[in-house]
N, C-alpha and C positions, 0 to 999 in steps of 0.2 A: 076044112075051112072053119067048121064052128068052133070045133078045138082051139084055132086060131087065134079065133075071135075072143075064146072066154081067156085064154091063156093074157092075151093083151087087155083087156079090162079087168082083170086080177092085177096085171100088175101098174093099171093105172091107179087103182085102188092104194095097193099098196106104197105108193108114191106119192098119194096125195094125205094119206093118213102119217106118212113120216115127215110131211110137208107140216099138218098139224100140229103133230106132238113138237118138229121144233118150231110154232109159233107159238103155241103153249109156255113152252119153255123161255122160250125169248121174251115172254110177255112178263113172266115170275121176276126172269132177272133183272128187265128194267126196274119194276115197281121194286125191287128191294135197292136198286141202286138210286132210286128215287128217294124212297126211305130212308136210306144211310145218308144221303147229300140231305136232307133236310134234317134229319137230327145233327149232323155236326153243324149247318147254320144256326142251328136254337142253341148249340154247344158256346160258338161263336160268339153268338149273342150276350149269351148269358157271361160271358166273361168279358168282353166292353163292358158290360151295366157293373159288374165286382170293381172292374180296374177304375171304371168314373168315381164309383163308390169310395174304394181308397183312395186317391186322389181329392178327397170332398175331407174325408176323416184326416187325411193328414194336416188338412187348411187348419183344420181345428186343432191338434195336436200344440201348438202353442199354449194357447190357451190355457188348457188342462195342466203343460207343464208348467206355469208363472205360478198356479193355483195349488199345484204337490210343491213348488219350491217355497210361495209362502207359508206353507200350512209347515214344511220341514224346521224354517226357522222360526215361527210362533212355538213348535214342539219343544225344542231345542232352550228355547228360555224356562219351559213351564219347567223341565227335568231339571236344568243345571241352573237353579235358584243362585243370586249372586247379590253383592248389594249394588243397589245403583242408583245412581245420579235422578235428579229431577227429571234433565234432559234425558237420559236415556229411559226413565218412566214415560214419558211421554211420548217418546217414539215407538215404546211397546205399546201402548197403548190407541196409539195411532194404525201401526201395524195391523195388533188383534179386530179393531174397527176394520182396516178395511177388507183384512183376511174376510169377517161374517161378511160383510157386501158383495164380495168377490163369490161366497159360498150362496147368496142368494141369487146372485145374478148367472151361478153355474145352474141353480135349478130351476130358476124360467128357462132357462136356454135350454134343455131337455123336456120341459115341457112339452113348448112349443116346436120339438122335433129335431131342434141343434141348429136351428137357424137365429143369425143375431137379432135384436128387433131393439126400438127403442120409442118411446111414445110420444106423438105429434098432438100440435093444437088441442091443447090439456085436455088430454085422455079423449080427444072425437077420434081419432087416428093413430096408426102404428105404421114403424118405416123398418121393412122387409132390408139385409142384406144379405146378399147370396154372392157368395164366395167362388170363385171356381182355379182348378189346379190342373197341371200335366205334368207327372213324372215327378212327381213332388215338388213341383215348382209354383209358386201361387200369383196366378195371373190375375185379371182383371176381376173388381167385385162390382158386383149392379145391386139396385138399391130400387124399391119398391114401397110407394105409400100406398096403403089403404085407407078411404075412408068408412068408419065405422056409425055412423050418425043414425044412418037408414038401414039399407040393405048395404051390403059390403061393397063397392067398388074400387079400384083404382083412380088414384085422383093422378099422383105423378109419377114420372120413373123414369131412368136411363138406359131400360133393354133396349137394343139396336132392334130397327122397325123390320126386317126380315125375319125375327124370330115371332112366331103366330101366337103373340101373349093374347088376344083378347078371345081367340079361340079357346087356347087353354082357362081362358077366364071362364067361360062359358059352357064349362064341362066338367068346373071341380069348384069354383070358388067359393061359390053359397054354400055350398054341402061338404062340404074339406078342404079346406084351406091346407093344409098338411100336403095333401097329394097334391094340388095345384102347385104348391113350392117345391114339391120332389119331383115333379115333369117338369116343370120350368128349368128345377135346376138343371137336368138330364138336359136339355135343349142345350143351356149357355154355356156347361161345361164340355159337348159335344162340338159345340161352334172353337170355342176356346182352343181346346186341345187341336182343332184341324188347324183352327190361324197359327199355334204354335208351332207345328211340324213343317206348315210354309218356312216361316222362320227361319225355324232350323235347318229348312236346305238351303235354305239361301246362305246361312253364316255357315254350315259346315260343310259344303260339296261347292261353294263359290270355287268358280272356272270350272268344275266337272258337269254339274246339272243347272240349267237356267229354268226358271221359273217363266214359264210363257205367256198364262191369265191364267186370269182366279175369278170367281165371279164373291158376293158379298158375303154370303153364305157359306163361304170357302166348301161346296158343294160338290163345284166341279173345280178340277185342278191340271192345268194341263204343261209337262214339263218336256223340256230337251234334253237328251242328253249324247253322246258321240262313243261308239263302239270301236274298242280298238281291232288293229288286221291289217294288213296290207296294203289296205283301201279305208280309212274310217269309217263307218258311216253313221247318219245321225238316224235318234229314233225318237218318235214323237209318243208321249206317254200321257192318255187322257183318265184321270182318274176320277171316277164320280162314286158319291156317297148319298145312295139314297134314303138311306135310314138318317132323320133328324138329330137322334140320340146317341148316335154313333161317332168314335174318328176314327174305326178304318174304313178303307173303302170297300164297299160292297161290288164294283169293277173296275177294272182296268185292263183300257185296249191300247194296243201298239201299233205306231203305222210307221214304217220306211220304204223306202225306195228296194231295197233287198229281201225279198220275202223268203229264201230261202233261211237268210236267219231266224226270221220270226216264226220260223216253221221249227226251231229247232229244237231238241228237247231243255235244252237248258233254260231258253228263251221264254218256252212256256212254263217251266219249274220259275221264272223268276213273275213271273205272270203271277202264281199262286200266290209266292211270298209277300205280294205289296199288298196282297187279301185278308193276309193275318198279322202283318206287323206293322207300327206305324210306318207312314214313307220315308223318312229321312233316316229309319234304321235299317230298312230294307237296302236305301242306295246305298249306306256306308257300306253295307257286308258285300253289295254287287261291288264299287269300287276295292275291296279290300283282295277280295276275287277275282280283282282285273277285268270284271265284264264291264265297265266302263270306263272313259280316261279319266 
């Protein structure tokens, strides 16, 4: 009987210790798969903030290029000396004036961080404009006065009242002005880029996805769209963006009447994709793929 007995508590022993070791184990591979899912959202991260970034540098790429084509045909005269006319002295010379102005007003603009600016109520004030792009498209510019009199404030502006400018005010503007204008911008050209992806599904998936509400913020985004099969069905696509400085969405959830679809692997593989690409290229490749009509 004791035999018995020690024999069955050895091997309860032994069963609670392999019980253990695979909670041990089980514990290791959460936390690395914890780890690996938050490094690739910093990954994520970090490359919306590159892609806002080119998108800001391409606004400006004009610019730069009026300022190498003036400067190629100022060049262009100095080598190939010719004789010329009154009138075309005077167009040279008009030229090389406003080429140096063009070359001064290229190095305040680098100064001040590559933001355009131009001086209000003789010299009390300066008027901020920030540019914003998607996909090298250049959407809407807003415009920012400062007044400089006392302490620095904003006197006017045209930012839309949902973006939290006087928060941002209040956490950069006395002490950096430079960073206040590179958050701010991050905000309007995150806002930007999500209204233009509305947009774009509206003009490039019309009759395939309906745009259902949007709230100001183009925040939360919630679409239709219809599955083809046997049976159509439709699936309700809510996409929300909780990051400010972001436009892709941080989730997106699906609701239909067919849950077996929504259960299915493709379903969820197309779940990931609207996580990393903007929406309206995601639908293109689901419609291109026939996963939707």
């Amino acid at each position: 009987m004791e035999e018995a007995r020690a024999f069955l508590k050895e091997g309860v022993l032994r069963h609670l210790s392999m019980l253990e070791k695979e909670s041990v184990l089980l514990a290791t591979r959460q936390k690395e798969a914890l780890q690996q899912q938050t490094r690739v959202e910093e990954l994520r991260s970090k490359l919306e903030k590159l892609r806002a970034q080119r998108d800001q540098l391409r606004a400006k790429v004009k610019t730069t290029m009026s300022l190498q084509q003036l400067t190629s045909v100022v060049d262009q005269e100095n080598v190939e000396p010719r004789e010329e006319s009154g009138e075309e002295s005077l167009q040279l010379s008009q030229l090389k004036a406003r080429l140096t102005q063009v070359k001064h007003l290229m190095r305040a603009h680098h100064l001040i961080g590559g933001y355009d600016v131009v001086d209000t109520r003789r010299g009390k004030g300066v008027c901020f404009s920030l540019a914003t792009a998607f996909e090298g498209r250049y959407l809407e510019t807003y415009n920012l006065e400062v007044d400089l009199a006392r302490t620095i404030r904003i006197c006017r502006h045209n930012v839309p009242p949902f973006i939290p400018l006087e928060k941002l005010a209040q956490q950069n503007l006395q002490e950096d002005i430079k960073a206040f204008l590179d958050t701010l911008g991050q905000h309007l050209n995150a806002f930007a880029g999500r209204q233009e992806q509305v947009r774009l599904v509206k003009e490039l998936l019309q009759g395939s996805v309906q745009v259902m509400e949007t709230n100001s913020l183009f925040s939360i985004v919630v679409l239709m769209c219809t599955v083809p099969g046997q049976k159509e069905t439709e699936v309700l696509i809510t996409l929300e963006y909780s990051d400010p400085i972001q436009y892709i969405p941080t989730r997106a959830t699906f609701e239909s009447e067919d849950k077996t679809l929504l259960e299915s692997a493709q379903w969820k593989e197309s779940q990931s994709l609207l996580q990393q690409t903007p929406v309206h290229t995601a639908l293109l490749a689901w419609k291109k793929e026939r996963r939707i009509c």
